[in-house]
C-alpha positions in Angstrom: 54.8 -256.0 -131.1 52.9 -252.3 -131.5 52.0 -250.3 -128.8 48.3 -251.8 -129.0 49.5 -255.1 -129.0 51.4 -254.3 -125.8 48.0 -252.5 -124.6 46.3 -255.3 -125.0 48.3 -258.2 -123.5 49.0 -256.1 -120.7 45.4 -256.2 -119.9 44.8 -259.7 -120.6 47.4 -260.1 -118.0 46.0 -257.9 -115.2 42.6 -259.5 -116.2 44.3 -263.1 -114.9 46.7 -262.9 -113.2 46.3 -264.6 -109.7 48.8 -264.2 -106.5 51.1 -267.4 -106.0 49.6 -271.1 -105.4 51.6 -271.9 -102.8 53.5 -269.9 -99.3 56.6 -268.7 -99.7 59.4 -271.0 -98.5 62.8 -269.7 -98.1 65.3 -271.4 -100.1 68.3 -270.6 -98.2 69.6 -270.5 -94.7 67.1 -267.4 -93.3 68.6 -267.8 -89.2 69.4 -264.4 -88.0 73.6 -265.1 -87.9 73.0 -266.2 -91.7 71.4 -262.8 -92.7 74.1 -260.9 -91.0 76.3 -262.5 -93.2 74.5 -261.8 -96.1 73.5 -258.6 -95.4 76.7 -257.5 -95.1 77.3 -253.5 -95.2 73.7 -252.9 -96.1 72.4 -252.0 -92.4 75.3 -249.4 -91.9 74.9 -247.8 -95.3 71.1 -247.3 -94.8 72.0 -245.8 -91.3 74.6 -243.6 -93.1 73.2 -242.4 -96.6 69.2 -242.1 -95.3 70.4 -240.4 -91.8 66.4 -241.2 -91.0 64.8 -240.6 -87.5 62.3 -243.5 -87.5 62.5 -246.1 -89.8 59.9 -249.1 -91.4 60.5 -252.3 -93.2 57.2 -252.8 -94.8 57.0 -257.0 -95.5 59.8 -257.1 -92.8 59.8 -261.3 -92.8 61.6 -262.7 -89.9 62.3 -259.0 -89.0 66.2 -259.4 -88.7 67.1 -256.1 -90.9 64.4 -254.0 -88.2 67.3 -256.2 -85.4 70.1 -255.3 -87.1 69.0 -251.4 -87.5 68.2 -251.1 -83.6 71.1 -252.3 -82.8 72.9 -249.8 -84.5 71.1 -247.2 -82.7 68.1 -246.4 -85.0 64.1 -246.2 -84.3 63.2 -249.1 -86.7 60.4 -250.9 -87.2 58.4 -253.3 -89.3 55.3 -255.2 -90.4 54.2 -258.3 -92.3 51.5 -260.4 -93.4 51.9 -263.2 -90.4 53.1 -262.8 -87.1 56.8 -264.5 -87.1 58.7 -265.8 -84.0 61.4 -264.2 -84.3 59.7 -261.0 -83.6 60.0 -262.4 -79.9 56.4 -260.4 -79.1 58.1 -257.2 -79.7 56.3 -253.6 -79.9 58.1 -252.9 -82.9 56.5 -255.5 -85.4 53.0 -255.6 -86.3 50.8 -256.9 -89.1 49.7 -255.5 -91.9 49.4 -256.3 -95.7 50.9 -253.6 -98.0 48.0 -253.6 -100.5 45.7 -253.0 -97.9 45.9 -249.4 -96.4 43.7 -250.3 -93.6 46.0 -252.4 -92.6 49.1 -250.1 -92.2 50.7 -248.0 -89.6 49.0 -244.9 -88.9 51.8 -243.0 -88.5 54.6 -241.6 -91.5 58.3 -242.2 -91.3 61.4 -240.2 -92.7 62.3 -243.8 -94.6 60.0 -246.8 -95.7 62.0 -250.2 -97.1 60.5 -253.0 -98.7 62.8 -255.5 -99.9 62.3 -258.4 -102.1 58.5 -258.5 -101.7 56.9 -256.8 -104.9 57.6 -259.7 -107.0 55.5 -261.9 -105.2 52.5 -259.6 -105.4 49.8 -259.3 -108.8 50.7 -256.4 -110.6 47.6 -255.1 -109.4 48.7 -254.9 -106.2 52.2 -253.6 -106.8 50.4 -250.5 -108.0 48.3 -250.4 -104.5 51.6 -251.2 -102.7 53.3 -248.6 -104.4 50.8 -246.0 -103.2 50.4 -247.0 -99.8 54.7 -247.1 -99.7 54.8 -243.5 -100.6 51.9 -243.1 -98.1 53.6 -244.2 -95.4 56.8 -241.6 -95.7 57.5 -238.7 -95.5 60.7 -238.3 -97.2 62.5 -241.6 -98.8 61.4 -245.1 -100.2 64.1 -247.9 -101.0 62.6 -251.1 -102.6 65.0 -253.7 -103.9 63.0 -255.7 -105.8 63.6 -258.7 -108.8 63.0 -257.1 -112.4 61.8 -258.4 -115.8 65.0 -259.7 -117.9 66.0 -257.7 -120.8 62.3 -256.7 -121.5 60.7 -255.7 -125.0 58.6 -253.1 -123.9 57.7 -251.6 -120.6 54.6 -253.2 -120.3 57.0 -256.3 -120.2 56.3 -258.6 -117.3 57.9 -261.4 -116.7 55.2 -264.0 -114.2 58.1 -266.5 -113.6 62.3 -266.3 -113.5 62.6 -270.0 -112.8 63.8 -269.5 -108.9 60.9 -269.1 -106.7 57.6 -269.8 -107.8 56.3 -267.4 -105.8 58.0 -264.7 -108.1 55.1 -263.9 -110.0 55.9 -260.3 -111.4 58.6 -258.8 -112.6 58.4 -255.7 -113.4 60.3 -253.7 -116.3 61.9 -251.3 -114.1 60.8 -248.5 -116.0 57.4 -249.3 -115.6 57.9 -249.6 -111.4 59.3 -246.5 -111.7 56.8 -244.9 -113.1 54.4 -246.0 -110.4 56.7 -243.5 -107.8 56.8 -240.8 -110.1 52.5 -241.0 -110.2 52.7 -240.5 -106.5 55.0 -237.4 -107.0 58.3 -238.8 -106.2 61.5 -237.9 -107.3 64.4 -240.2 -108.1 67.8 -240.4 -106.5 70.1 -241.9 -108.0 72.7 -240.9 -106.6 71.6 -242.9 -103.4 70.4 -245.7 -105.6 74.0 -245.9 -106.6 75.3 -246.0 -102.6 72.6 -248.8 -101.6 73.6 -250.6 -104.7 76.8 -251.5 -103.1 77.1 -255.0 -104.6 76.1 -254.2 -108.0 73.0 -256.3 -109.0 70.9 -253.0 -110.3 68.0 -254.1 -108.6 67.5 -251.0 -106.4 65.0 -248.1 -106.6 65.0 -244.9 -104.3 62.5 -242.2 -104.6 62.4 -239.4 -102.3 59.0 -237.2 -101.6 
């Protein structure tokens, strides 16, 4: 395929493309005890390699990383598109949509997280949600995030990888990344190698 060929079914794409048909529905156990299991040494290591004051988990879901964070001492918050349960009414959850900026905190924080979220968006709205991350900090972003498998090009996208069907984009990383470095970002990897503790290379951290 030549670089106008790419061009142009890149286009087509964002020209079509449409968010998922249907809600997402987890797929595994998502209780609070199960994500402790699963998240494993993740909560520590973000207290530890970030050293952040305030802290938000932008599409937060059930909100149990923003639990697991206070408990550990740190000012962590989050938001998502529906109200959940488990946020038991607190202060610290609110909610917003990341591609809408109106939406969003008013306020910036020293790190913004968003986990597992930009694969369910359009890739028109990963470019809107990439902005308004780097909006909302003032020093780090972390985004773990599902990428395109052994890509041609960087105009790549993959629209399915046979798990969710909510997955609708994934992204070459090279093409994500260069969505952080428009907004002036730099790249650490040196802290994309800590937070990458279980080796899955599916983690991004820019710094501002």
């Amino acid at each position: 395929m030549t670089d106008d060929q790419a061009v142009a079914a890149f286009e087509t794409l964002l020209k079509t493309q449409v968010g998922p048909t249907g809600a997402w529905t987890p797929v595994t156990d998502y209780t609070y005890d199960a994500r402790v299991d699963v998240e494993g040494k993740t909560p520590d290591l973000i207290i530890s390699t970030f050293n952040a004051k305030s802290i938000l988990d932008a599409g937060c879901g059930f909100g149990h990383l923003v639990r697991l964070l206070i408990e550990r001492g740190a000012d962590a918050r989050g938001f998502d598109l529906q109200q959940r349960r488990d946020w038991l009414e607190s202060p610290r959850f609110t909610v917003g949509d990341l591609t809408k900026k109106k939406t969003l905190p008013d306020r910036k924080f020293e790190l913004v997280i968003c986990r597992e979220v930009l694969e369910h968006l359009t890739v028109k709205d990963i470019r809107d949600a990439a902005t308004n991350l780097c909006s909302l900090t003032s020093k780090y972003v972390y985004v773990t995030t599902r990428f395109a498998d052994a890509p041609a090009h960087i105009l790549d996208v993959q629209i399915s990888d046979g798990l969710d069907p909510t997955h609708i984009s994934m992204l070459p990383k090279e093409l994500l990344r260069t969505l952080f470095v428009l907004e002036g970002f730099t790249r650490r990897a040196d802290l994309e190698a800590l937070m990458d503790w279980r080796g899955l290379n599916r983690v991004l951290v820019y710094q501002r």
